[in-house]
N, C-alpha and C positions, 0 to 999 in steps of 0.2 A: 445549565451550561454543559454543554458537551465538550466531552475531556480525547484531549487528541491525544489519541493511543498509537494508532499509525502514523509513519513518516513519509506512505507512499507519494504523497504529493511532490515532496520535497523531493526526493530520489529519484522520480520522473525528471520533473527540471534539472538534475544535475546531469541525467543522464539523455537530455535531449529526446526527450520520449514523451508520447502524446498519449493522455487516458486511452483515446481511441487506438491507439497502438497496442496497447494493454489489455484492454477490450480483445480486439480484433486476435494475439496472440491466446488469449485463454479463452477465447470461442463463448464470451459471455456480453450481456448486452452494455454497453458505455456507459450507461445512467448508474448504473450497478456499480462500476469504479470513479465515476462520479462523488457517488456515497462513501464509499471509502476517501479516496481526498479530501471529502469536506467532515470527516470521521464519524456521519450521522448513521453510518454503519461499516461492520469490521470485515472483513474475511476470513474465512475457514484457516486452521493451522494448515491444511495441506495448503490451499489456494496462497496464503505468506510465502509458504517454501517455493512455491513454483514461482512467482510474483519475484522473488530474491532471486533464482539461477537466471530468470530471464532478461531483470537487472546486473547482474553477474554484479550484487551485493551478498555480505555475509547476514542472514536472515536477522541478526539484530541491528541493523542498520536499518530496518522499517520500522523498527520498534522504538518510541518516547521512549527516551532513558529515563524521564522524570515520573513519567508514567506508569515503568516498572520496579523504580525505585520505592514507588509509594504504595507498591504491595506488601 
């Protein structure tokens, strides 16, 4: 079971914003934030930071509260 750590998916849709926009803004290939979405892989703590000023969310707002809860 892969454990969804990130909420980028979700904070995309709120904020009308297309992976490929994502993508295209941090100059990385789509498939890449693809895998984040579907949490079968995470992003770097700087890449979150950047990924949050670019959503103009506070960086835990990408973050599973359940998920940090159960550290």
């Amino acid at each position: 079971m892969i454990e969804r750590i990130n909420r980028i998916k979700v904070v995309l849709a709120e904020k009308q914003k297309t992976n490929k926009w994502l993508a295209t803004e941090l100059g990385i290939n789509p498939s890449t934030v693809s895998k984040w979405c579907t949490n079968s892989s995470q992003p770097d703590i700087a890449l979150l930071v950047k990924i949050a000023k670019l959503l103009e969310v506070e960086l835990d707002e990408l973050l599973n509260k359940e998920f940090v809860e159960s550290i």
